[in-house]
Backbone atoms as SQL, in Angstrom:
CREATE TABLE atoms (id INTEGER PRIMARY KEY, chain TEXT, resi INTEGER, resn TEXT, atom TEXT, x REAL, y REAL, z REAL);
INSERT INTO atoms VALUES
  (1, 'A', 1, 'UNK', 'N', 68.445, 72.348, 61.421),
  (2, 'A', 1, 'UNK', 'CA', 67.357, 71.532, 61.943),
  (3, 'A', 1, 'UNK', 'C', 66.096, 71.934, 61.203),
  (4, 'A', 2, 'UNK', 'N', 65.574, 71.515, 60.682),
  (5, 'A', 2, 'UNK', 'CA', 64.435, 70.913, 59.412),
  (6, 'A', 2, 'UNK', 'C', 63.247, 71.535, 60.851),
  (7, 'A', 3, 'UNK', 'N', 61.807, 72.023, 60.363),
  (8, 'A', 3, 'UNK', 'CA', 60.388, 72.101, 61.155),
  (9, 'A', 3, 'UNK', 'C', 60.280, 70.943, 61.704),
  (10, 'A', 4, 'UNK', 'N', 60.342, 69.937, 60.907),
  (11, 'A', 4, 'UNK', 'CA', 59.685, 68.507, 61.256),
  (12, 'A', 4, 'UNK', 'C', 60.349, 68.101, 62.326),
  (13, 'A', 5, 'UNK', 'N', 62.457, 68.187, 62.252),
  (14, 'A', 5, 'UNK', 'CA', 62.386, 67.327, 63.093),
  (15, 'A', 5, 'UNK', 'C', 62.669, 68.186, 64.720),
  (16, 'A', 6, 'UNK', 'N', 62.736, 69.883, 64.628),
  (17, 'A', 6, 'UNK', 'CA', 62.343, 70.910, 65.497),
  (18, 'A', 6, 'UNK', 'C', 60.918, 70.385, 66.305),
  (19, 'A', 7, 'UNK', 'N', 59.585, 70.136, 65.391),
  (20, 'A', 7, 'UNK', 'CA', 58.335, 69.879, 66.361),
  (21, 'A', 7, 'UNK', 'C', 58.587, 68.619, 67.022),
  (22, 'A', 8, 'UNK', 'N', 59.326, 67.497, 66.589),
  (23, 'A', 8, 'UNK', 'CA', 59.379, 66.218, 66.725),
  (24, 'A', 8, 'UNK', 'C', 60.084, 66.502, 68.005),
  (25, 'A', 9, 'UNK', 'N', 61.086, 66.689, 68.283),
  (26, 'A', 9, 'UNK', 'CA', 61.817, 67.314, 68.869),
  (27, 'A', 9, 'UNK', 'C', 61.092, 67.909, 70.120),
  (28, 'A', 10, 'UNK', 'N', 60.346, 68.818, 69.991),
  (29, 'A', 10, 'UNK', 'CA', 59.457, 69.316, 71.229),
  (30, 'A', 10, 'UNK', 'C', 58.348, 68.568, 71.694),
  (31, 'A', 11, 'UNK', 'N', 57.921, 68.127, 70.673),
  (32, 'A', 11, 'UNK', 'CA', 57.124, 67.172, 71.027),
  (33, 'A', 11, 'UNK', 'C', 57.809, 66.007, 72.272),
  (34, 'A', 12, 'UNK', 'N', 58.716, 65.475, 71.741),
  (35, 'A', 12, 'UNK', 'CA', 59.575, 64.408, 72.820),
  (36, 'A', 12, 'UNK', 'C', 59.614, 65.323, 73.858),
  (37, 'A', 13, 'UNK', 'N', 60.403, 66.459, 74.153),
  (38, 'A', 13, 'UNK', 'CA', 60.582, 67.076, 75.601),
  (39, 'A', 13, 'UNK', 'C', 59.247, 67.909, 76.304),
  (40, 'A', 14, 'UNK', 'N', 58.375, 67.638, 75.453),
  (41, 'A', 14, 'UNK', 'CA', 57.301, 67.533, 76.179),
  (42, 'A', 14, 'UNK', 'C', 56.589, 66.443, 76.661),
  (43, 'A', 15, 'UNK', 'N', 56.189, 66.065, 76.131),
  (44, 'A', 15, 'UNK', 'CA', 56.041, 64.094, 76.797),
  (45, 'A', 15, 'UNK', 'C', 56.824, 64.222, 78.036),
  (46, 'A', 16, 'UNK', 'N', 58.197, 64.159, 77.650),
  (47, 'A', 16, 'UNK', 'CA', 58.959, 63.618, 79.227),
  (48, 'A', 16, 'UNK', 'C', 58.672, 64.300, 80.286),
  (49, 'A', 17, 'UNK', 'N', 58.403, 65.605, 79.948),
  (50, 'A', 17, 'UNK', 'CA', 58.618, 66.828, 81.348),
  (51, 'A', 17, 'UNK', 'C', 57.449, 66.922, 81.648),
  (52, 'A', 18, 'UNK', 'N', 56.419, 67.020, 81.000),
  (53, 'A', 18, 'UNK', 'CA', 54.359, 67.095, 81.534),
  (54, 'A', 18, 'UNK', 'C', 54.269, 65.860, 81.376),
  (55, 'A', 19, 'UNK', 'N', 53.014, 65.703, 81.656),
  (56, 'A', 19, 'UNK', 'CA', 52.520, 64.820, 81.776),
  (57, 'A', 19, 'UNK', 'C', 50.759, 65.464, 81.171),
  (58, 'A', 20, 'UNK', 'N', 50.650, 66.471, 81.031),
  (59, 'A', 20, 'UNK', 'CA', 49.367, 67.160, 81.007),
  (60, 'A', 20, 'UNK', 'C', 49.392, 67.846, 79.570),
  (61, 'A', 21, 'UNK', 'N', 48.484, 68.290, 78.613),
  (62, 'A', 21, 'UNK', 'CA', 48.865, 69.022, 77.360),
  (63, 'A', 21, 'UNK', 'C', 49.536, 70.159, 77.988),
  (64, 'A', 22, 'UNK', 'N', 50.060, 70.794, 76.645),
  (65, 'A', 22, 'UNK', 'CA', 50.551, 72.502, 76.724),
  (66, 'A', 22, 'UNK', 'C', 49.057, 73.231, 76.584),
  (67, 'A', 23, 'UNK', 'N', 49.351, 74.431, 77.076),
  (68, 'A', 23, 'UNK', 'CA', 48.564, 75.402, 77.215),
  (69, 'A', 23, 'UNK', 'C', 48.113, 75.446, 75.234),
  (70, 'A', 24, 'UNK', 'N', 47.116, 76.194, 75.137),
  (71, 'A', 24, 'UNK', 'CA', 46.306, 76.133, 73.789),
  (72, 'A', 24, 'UNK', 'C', 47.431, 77.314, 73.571),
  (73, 'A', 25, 'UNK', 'N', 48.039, 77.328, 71.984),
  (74, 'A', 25, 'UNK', 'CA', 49.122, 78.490, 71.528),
  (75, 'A', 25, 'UNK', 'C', 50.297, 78.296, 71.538),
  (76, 'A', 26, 'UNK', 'N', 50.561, 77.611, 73.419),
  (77, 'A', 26, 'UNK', 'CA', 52.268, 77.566, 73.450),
  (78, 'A', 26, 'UNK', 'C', 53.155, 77.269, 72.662),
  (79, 'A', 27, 'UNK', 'N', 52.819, 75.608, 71.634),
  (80, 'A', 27, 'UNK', 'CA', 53.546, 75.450, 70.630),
  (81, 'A', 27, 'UNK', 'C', 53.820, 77.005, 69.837),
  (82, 'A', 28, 'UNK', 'N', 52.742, 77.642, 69.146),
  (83, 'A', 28, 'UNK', 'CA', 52.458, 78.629, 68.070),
  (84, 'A', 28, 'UNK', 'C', 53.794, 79.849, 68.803),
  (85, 'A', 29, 'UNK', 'N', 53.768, 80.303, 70.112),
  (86, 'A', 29, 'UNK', 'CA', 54.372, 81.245, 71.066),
  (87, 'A', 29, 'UNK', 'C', 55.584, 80.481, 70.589),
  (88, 'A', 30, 'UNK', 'N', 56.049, 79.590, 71.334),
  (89, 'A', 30, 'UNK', 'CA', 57.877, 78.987, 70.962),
  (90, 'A', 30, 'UNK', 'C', 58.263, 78.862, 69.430),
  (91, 'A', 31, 'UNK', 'N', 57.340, 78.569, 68.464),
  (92, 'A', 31, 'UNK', 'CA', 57.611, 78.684, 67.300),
  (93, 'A', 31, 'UNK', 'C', 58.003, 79.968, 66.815),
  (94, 'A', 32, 'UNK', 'N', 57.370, 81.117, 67.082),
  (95, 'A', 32, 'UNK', 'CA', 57.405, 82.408, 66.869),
  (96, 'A', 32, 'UNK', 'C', 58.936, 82.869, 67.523),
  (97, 'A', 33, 'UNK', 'N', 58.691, 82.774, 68.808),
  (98, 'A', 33, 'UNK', 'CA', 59.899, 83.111, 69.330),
  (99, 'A', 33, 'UNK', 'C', 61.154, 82.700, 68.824),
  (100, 'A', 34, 'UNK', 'N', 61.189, 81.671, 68.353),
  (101, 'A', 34, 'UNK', 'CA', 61.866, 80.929, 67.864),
  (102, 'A', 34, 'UNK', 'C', 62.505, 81.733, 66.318),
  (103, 'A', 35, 'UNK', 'N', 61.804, 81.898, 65.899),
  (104, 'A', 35, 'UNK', 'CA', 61.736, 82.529, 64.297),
  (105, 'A', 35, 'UNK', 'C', 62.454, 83.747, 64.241),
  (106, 'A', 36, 'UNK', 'N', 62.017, 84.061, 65.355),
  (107, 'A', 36, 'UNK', 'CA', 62.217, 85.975, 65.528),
  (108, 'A', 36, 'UNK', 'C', 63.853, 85.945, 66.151),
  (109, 'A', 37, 'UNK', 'N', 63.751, 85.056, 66.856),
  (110, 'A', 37, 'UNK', 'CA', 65.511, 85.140, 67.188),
  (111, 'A', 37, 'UNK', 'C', 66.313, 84.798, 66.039),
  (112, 'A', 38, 'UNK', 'N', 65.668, 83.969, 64.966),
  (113, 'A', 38, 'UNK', 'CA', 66.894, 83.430, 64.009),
  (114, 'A', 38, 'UNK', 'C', 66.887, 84.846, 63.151),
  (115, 'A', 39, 'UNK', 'N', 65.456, 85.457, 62.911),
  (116, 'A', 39, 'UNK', 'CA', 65.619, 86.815, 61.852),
  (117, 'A', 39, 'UNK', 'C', 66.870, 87.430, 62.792),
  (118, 'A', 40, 'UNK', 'N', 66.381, 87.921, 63.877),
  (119, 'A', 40, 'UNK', 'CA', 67.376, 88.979, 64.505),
  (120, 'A', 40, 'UNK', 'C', 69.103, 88.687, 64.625),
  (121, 'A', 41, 'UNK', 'N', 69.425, 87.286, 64.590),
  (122, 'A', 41, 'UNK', 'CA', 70.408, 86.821, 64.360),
  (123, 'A', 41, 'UNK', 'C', 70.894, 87.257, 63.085),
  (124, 'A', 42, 'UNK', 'N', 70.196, 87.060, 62.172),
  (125, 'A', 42, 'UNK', 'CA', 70.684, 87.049, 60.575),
  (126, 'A', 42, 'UNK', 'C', 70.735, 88.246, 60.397),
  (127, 'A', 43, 'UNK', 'N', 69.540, 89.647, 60.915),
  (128, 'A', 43, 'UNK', 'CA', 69.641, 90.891, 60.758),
  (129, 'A', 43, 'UNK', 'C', 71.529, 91.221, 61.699),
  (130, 'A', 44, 'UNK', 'N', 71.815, 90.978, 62.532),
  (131, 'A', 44, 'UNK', 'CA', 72.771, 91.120, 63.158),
  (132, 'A', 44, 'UNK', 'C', 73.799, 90.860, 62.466),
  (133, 'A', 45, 'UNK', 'N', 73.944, 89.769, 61.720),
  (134, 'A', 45, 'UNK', 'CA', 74.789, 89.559, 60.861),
  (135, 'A', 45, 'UNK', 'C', 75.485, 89.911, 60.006),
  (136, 'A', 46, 'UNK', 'N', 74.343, 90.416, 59.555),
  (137, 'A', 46, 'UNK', 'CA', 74.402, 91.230, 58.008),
  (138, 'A', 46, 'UNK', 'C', 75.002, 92.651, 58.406),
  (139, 'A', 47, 'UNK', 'N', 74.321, 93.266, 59.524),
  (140, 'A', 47, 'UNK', 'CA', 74.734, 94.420, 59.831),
  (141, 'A', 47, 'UNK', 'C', 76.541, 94.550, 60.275),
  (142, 'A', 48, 'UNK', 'N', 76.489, 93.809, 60.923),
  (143, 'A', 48, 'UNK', 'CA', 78.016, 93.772, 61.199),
  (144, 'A', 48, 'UNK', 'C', 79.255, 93.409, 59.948),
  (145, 'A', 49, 'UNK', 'N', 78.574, 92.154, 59.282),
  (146, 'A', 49, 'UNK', 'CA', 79.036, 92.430, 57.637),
  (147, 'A', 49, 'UNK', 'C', 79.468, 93.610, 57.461),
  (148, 'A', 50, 'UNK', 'N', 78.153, 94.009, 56.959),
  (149, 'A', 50, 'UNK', 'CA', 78.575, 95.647, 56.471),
  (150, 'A', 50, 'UNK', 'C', 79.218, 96.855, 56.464),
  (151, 'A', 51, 'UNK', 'N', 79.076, 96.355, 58.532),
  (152, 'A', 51, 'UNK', 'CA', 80.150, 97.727, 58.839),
  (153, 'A', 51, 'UNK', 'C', 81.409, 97.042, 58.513),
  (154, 'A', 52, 'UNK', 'N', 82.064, 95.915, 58.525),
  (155, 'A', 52, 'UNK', 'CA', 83.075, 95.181, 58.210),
  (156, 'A', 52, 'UNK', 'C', 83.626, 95.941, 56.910),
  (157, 'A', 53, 'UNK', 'N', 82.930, 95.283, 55.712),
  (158, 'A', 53, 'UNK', 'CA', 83.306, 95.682, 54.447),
  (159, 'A', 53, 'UNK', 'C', 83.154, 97.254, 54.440),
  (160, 'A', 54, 'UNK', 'N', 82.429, 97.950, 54.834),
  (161, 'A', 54, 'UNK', 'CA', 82.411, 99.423, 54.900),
  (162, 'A', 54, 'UNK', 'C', 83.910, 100.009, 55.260),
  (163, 'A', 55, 'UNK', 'N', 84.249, 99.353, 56.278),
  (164, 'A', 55, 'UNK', 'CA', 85.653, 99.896, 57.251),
  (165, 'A', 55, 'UNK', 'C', 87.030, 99.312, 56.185),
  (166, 'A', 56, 'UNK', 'N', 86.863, 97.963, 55.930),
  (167, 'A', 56, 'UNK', 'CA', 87.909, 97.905, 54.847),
  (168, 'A', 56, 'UNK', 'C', 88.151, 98.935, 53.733),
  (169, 'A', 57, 'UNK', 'N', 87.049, 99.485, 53.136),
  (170, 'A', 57, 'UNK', 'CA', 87.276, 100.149, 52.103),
  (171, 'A', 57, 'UNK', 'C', 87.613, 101.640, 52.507),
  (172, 'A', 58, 'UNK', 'N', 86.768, 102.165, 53.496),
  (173, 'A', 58, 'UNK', 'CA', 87.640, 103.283, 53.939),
  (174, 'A', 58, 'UNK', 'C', 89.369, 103.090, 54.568),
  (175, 'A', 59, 'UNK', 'N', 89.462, 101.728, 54.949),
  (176, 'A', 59, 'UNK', 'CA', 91.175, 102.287, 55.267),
  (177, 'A', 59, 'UNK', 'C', 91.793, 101.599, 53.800),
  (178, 'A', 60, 'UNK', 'N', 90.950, 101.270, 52.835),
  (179, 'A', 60, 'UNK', 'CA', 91.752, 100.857, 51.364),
  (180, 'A', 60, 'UNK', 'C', 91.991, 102.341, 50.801),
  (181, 'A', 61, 'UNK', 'N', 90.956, 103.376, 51.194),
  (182, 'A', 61, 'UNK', 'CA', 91.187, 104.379, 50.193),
  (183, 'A', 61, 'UNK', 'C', 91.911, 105.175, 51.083),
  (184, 'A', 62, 'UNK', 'N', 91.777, 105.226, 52.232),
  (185, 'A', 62, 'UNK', 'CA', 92.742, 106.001, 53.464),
  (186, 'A', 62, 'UNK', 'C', 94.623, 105.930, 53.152),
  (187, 'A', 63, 'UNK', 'N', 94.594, 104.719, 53.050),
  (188, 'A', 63, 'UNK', 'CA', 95.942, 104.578, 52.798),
  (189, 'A', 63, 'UNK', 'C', 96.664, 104.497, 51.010),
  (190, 'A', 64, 'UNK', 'N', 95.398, 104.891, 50.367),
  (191, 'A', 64, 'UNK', 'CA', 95.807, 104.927, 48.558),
  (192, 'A', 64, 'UNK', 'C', 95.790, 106.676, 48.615),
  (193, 'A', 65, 'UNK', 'N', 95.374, 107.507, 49.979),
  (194, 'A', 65, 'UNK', 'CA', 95.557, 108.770, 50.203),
  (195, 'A', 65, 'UNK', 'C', 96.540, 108.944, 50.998),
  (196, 'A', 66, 'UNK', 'N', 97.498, 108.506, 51.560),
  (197, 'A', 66, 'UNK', 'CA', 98.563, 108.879, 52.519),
  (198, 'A', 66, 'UNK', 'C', 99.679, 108.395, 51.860),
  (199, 'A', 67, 'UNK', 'N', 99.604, 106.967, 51.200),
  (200, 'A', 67, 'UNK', 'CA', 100.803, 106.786, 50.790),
  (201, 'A', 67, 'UNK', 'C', 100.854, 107.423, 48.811),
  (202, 'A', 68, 'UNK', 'N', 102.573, 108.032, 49.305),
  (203, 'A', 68, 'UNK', 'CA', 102.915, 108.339, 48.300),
  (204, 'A', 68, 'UNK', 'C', 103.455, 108.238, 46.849),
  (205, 'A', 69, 'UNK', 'N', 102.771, 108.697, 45.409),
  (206, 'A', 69, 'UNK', 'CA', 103.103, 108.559, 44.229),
  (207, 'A', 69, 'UNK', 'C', 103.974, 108.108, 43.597),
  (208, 'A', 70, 'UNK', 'N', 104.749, 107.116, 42.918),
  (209, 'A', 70, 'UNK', 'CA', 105.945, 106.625, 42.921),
  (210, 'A', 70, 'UNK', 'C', 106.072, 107.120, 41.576);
């Protein structure tokens, strides 16, 4: 989902639900919030990646150490 059609977007579910403006910021506050969950998502991501590929390679070399020389 694109900024444009995210504000467009709030914009409509605001209309329907007030009737009165938003508070001065609120947009700026949900935008932010907004942002910070997708970083922390992507930081999460990555991290778990890592331990992923980390753990493969220790049981790649775990088992190129247990099993035996032919």
């Amino acid at each position: 989902m694109s900024d444009l059609e995210f504000d467009a977007l709030l914009d409509g579910i605001l209309r329907e639900e007030v009737q009165v403006e938003p508070l001065h910021g609120l947009e700026s506050r949900i935008l932010a919030r907004v942002q910070a969950r997708r970083r922390w998502t992507w930081s999460v991501s990555a991290w778990g990646s890592a331990v992923a590929v980390l753990g493969l390679l220790a049981v790649a070399v775990w088992v190129q150490e247990v099993r035996p020389a032919h």
